[in-house]
LUMVO-852480 format. One record per residue: residue in three letters; x, y, z of N, C-alpha, C in turn; residue number from 0. Coordinates in nm, 4 decimals. Each point is the difference from the previous one (the first is absolute). Example, Ala and Ser with C-alpha at 12.3 -4.5 7.8 and 13.67 -1.06 7.14 Angstrom:
# LUMVO-852480
<'ala' <1.3190 -0.5690 0.7800> <-0.0890 0.1190 0.0000> <0.0900 0.1200 0.0000> 0>;
<'ser' <-0.0350 0.1050 -0.0720> <0.0820 0.1190 0.0060> <-0.0770 0.1090 0.0730> 1>;
//
This chain:
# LUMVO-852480
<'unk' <13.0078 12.2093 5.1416> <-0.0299 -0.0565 0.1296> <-0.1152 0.0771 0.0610> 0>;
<'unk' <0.0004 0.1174 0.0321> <-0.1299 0.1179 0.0443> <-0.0109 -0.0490 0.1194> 1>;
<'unk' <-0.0093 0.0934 0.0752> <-0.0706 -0.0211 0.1538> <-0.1477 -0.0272 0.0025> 2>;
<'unk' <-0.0487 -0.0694 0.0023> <-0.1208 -0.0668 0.0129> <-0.0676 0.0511 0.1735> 3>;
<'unk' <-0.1128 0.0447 -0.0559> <-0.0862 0.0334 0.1328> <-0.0797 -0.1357 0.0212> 4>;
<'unk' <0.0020 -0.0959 -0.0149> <-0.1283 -0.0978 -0.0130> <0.0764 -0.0312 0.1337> 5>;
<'unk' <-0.0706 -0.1071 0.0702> <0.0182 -0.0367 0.1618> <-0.0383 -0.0925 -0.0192> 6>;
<'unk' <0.1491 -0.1076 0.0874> <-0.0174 -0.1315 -0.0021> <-0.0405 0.0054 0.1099> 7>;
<'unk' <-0.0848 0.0102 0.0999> <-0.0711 -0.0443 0.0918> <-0.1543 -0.0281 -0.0685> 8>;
<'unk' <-0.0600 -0.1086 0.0859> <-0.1199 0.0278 -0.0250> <-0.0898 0.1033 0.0601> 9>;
<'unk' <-0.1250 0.0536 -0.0926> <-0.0271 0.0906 0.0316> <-0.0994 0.0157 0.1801> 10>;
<'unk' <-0.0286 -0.1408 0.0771> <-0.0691 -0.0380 0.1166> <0.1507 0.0374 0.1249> 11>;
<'unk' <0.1230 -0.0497 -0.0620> <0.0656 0.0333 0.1167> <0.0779 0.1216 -0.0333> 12>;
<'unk' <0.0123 0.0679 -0.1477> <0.0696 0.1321 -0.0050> <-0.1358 0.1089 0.0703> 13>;
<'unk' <-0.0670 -0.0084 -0.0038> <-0.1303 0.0689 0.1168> <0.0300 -0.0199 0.1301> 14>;
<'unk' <0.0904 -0.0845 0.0589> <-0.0261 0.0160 0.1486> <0.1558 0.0138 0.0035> 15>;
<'unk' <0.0788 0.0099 -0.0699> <0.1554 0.0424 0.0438> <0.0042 0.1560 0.0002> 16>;
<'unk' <0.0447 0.0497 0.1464> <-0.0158 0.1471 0.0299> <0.1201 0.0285 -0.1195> 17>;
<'unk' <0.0282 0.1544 0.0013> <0.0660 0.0312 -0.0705> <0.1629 -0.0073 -0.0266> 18>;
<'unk' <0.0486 -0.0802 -0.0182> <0.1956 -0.0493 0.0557> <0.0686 -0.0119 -0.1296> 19>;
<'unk' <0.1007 0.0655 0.0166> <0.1036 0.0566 -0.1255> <0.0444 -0.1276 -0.0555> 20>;
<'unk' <0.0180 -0.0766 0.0764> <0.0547 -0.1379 -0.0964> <-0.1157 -0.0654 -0.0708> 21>;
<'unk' <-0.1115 -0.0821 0.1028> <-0.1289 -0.0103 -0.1202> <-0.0382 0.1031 -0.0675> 22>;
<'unk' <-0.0204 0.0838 -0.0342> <-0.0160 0.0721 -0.0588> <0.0761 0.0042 -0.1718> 23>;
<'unk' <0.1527 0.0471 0.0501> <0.1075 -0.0182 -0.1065> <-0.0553 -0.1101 -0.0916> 24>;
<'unk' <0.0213 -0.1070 0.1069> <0.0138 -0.1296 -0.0610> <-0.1198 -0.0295 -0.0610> 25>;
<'unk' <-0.0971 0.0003 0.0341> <-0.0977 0.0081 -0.0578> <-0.0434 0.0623 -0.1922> 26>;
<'unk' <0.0229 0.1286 0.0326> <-0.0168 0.0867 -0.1073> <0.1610 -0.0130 -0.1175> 27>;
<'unk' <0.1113 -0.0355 0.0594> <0.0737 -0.0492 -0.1086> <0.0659 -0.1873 0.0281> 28>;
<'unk' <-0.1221 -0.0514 0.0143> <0.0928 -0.0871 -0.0182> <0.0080 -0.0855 -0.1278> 29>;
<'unk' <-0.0286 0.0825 -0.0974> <0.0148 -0.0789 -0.1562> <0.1883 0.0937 -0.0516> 30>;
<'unk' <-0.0407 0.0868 0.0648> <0.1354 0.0677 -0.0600> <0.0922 -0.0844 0.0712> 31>;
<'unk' <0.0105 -0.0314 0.1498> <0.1124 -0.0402 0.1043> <0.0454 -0.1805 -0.0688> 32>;
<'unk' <-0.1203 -0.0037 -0.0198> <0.0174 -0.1536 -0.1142> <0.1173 -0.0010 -0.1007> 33>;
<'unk' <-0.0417 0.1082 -0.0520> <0.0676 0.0125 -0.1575> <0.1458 0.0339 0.0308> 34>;
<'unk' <-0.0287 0.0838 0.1262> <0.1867 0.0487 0.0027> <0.0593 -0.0877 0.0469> 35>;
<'unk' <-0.0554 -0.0814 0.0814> <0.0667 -0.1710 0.0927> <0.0612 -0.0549 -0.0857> 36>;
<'unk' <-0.0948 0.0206 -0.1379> <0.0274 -0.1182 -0.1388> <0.1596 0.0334 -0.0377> 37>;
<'unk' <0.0181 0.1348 -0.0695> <0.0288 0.0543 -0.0401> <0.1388 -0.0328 0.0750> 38>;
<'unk' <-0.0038 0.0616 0.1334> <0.1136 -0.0246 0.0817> <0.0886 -0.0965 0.0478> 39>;
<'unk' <-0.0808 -0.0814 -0.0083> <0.0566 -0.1596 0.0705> <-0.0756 -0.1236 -0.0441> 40>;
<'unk' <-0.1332 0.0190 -0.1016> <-0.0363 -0.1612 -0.0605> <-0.0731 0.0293 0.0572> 41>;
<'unk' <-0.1004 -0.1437 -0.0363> <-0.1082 -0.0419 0.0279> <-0.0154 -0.0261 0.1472> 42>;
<'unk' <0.1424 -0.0972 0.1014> <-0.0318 -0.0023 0.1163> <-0.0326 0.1324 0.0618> 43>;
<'unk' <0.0737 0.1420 -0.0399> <-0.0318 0.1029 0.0773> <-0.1507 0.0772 -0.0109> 44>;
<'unk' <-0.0160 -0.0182 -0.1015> <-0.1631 -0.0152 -0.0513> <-0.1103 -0.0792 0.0830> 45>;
<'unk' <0.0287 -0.1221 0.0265> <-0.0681 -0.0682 0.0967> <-0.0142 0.0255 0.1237> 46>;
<'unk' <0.1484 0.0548 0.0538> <-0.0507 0.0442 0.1220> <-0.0304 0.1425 0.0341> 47>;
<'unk' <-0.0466 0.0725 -0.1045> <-0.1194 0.1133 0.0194> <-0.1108 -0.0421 0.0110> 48>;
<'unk' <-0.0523 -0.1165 -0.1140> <-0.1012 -0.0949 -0.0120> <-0.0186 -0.0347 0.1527> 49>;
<'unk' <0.0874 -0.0872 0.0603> <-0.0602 -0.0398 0.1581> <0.0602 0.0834 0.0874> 50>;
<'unk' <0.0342 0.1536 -0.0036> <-0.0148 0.0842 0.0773> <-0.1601 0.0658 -0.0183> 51>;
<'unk' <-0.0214 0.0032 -0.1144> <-0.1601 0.0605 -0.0248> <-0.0907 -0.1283 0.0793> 52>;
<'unk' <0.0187 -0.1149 -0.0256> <-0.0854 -0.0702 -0.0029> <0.0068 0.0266 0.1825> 53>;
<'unk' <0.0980 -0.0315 0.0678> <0.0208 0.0422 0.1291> <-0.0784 0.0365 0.0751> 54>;
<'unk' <0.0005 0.1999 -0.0585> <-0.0364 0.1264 0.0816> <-0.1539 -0.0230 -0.0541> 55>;
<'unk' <-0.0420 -0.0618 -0.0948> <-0.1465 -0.0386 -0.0023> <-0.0688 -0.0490 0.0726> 56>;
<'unk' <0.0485 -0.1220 0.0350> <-0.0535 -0.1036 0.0709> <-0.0073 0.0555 0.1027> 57>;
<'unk' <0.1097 0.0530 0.1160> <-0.0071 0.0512 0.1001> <-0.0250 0.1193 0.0432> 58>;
<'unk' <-0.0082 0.0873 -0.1278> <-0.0823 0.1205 0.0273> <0.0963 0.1163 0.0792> 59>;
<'unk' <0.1490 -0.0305 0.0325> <0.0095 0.0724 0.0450> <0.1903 -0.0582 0.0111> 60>;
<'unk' <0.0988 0.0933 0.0433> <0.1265 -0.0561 -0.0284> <0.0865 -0.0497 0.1273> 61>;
<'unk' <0.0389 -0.1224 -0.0435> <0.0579 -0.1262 0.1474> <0.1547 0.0232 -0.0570> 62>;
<'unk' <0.0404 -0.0700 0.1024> <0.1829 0.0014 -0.0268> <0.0299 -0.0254 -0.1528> 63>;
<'unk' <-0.0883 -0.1306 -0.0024> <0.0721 -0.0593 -0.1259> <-0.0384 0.0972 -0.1578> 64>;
<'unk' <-0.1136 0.0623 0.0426> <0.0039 0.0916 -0.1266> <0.0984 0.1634 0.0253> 65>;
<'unk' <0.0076 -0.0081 0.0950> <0.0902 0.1171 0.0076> <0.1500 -0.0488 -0.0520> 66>;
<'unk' <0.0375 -0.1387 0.0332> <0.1596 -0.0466 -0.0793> <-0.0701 -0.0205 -0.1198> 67>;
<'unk' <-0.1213 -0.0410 -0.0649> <0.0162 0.0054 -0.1074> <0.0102 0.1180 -0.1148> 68>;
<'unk' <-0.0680 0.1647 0.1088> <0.0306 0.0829 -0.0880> <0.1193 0.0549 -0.0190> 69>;
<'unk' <0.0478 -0.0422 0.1299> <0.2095 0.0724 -0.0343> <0.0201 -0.0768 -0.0744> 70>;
<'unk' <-0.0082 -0.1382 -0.0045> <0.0834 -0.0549 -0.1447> <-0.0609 0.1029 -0.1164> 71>;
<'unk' <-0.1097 0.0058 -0.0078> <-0.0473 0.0944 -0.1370> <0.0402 0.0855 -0.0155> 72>;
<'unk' <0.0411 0.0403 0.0865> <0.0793 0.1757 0.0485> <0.0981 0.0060 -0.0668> 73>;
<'unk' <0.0832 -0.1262 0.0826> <0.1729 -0.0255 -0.0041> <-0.0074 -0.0038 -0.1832> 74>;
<'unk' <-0.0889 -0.0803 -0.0743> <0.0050 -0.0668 -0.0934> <-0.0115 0.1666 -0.1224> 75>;
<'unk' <-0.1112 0.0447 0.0295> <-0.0605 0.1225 -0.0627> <0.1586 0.1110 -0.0308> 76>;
<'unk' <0.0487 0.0204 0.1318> <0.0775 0.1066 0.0469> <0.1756 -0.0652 -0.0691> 77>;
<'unk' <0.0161 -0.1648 -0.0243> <0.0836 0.0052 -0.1321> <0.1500 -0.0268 0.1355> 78>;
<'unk' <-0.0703 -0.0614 0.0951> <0.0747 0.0005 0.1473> <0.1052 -0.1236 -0.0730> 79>;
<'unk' <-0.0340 -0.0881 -0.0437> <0.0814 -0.1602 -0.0283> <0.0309 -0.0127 -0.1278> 80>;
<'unk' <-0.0030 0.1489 -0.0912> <0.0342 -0.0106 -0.1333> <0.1341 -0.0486 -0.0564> 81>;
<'unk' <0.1020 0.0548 0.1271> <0.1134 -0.0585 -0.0148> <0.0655 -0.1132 0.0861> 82>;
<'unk' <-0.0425 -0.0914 0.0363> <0.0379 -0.0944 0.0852> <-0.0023 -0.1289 -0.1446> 83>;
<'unk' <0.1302 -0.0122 0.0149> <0.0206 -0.1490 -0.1347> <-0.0479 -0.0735 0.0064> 84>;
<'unk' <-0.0465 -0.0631 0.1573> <-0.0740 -0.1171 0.0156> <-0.1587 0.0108 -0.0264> 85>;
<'unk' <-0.0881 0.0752 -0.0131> <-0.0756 0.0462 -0.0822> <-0.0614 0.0284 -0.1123> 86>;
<'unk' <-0.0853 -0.0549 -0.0462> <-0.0258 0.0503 -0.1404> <-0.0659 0.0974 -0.0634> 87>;
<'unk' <-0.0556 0.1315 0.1535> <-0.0079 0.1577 -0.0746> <0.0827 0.0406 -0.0978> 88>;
<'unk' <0.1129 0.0082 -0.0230> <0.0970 0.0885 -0.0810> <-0.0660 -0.0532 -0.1220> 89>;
<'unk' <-0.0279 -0.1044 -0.0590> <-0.0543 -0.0692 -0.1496> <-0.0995 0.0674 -0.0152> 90>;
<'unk' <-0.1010 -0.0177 0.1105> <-0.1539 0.1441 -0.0642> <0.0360 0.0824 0.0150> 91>;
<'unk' <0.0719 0.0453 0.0940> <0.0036 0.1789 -0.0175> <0.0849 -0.0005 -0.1331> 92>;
<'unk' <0.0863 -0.0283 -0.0356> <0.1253 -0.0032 -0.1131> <-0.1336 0.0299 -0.1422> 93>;
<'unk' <-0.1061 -0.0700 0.0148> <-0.0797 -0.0070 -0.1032> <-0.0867 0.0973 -0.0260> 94>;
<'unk' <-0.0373 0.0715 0.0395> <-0.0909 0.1462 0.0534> <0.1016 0.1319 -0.0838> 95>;
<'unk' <-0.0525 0.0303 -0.1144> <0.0436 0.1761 -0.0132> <0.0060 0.0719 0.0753> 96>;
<'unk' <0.0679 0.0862 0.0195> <-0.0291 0.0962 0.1291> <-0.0864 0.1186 -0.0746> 97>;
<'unk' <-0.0294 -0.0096 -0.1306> <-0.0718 0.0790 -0.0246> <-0.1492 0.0521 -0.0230> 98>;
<'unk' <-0.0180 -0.1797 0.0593> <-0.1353 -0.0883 -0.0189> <-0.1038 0.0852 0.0934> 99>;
<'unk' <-0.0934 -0.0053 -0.0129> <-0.1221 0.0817 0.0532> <-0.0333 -0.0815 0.0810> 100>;
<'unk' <0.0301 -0.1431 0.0522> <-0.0010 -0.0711 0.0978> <0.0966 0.0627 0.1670> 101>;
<'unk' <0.1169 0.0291 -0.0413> <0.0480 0.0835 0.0995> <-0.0275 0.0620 0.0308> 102>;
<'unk' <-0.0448 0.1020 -0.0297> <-0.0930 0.1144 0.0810> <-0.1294 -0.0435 0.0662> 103>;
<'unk' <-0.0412 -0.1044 -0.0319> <-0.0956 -0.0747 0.0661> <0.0286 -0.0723 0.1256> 104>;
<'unk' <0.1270 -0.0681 -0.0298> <0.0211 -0.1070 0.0867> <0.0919 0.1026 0.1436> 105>;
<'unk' <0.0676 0.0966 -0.0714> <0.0094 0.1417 0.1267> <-0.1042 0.0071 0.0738> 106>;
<'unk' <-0.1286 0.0213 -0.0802> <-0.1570 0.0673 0.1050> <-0.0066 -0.0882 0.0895> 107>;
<'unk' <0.0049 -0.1417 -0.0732> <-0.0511 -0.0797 0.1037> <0.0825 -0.0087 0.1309> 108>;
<'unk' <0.1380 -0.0161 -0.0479> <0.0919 0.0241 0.1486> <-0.0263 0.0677 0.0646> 109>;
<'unk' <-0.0010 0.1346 -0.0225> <-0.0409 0.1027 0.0601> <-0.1262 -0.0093 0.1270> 110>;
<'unk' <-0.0805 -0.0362 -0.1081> <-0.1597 -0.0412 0.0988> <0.0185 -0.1260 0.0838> 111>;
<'unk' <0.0204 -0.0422 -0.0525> <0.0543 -0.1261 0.0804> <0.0869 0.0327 0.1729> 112>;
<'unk' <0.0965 0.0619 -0.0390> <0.0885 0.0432 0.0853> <-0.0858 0.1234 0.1022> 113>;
<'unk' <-0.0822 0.0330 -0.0550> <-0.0908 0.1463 0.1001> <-0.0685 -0.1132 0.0263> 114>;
<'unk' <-0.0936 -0.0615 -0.0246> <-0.1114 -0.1084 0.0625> <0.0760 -0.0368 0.1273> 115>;
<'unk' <0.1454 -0.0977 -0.0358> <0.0472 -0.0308 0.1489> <0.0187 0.0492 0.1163> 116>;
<'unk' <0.0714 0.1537 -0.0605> <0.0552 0.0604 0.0744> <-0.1049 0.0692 0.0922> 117>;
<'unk' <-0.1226 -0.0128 -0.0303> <-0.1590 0.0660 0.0585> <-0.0377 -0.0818 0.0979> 118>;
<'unk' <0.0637 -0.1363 -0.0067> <-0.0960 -0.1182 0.0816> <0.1034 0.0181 0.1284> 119>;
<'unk' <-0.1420 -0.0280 0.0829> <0.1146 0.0212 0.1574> <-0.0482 -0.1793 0.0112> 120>;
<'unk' <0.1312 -0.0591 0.0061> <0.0325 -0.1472 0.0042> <-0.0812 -0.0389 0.1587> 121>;
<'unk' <0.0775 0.0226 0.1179> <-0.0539 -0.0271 0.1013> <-0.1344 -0.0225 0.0480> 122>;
<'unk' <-0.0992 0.1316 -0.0664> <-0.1381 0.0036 -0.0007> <-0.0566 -0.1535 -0.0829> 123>;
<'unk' <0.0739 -0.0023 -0.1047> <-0.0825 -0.0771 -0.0823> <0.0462 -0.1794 0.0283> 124>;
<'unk' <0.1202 -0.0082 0.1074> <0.0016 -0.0722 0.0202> <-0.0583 -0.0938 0.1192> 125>;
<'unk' <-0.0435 0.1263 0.1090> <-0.0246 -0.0355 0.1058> <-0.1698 -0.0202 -0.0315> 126>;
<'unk' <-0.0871 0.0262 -0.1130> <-0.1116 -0.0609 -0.0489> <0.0484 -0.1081 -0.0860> 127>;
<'unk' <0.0275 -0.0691 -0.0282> <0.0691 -0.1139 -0.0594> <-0.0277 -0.1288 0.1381> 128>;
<'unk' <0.0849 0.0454 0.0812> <0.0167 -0.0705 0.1464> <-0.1137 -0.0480 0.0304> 129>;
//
C-alpha cells in the first residue's frame, strides 16, 4: 500500500491553501487512505475517500460535510463498526493477516488521521464556511 506523498490537489489551488492538518494529511496520503477504505469496508468505503478528496479540493478548505465525512473514515480506519452484525466490516477485517505489513500502515494512517482532526479548531473553520 505505501504512504504516497503525491497530492491530490491540484497544484494552482494546493498553492493557495494556507497550511491545515487535514488538507494537508489528506492530501499527501490520500492513495494510502484509499487503499485502507478498500481493504476495510469495499469499494463503497473507498469511494467515499474518493469524494471526500474530491470535496476538500474543490473547496479548498473543510465544510461540515467533509468533516462527517472524515469521522466516518476515522470511525471506519479505527475498526469502530467491526463488530456490529448488521455490517459488513467484520468480512474485510476477518480477511487481513494481522501480520500483514498493511497493518502497520493502516495504524499510521489512523493515527495521522486522528492528530490532523484533533489539530483543527472546528468553530474557526466553520464560521469561514458561513
Amino acid at each position: 500500500m505505501g504512504l504516497e506523498s503525491k497530492t491530490a490537489f491540484p497544484r494552482n489551488i494546493a498553492q493557495k491553501i494556507p497550511a491545515d492538518p487535514i488538507l494537508s494529511f489528506v492530501s499527501e496520503h490520500r492513495e494510502g487512505l484509499w487503499h485502507a477504505a478498500r481493504l476495510l469496508g469495499g469499494y463503497e468505503s473507498a469511494r467515499l475517500v474518493d469524494r471526500c478528496v474530491e470535496l476538500l479540493a474543490n473547496d479548498g478548505r473543510l465544510t461540515p460535510r467533509t468533516w462527517t465525512m472524515l469521522g466516518q473514515i476515522l470511525a471506519l480506519l479505527s475498526l469502530d463498526y467491526v463488530d456490529d452484525p448488521d455490517l459488513p466490516y467484520i468480512g474485510y477485517f476477518a480477511s487481513i493477516d494481522p501480520r500483514d505489513r498493511v497493518v502497520e500502515e493502516i495504524c499510521l494512517l489512523t493515527d495521522g488521521l486522528r492528530r490532523a482532526l484533533e489539530n483543527v479548531d472546528v468553530g474557526a473553520h466553520f464560521r469561514s464556511v458561513a
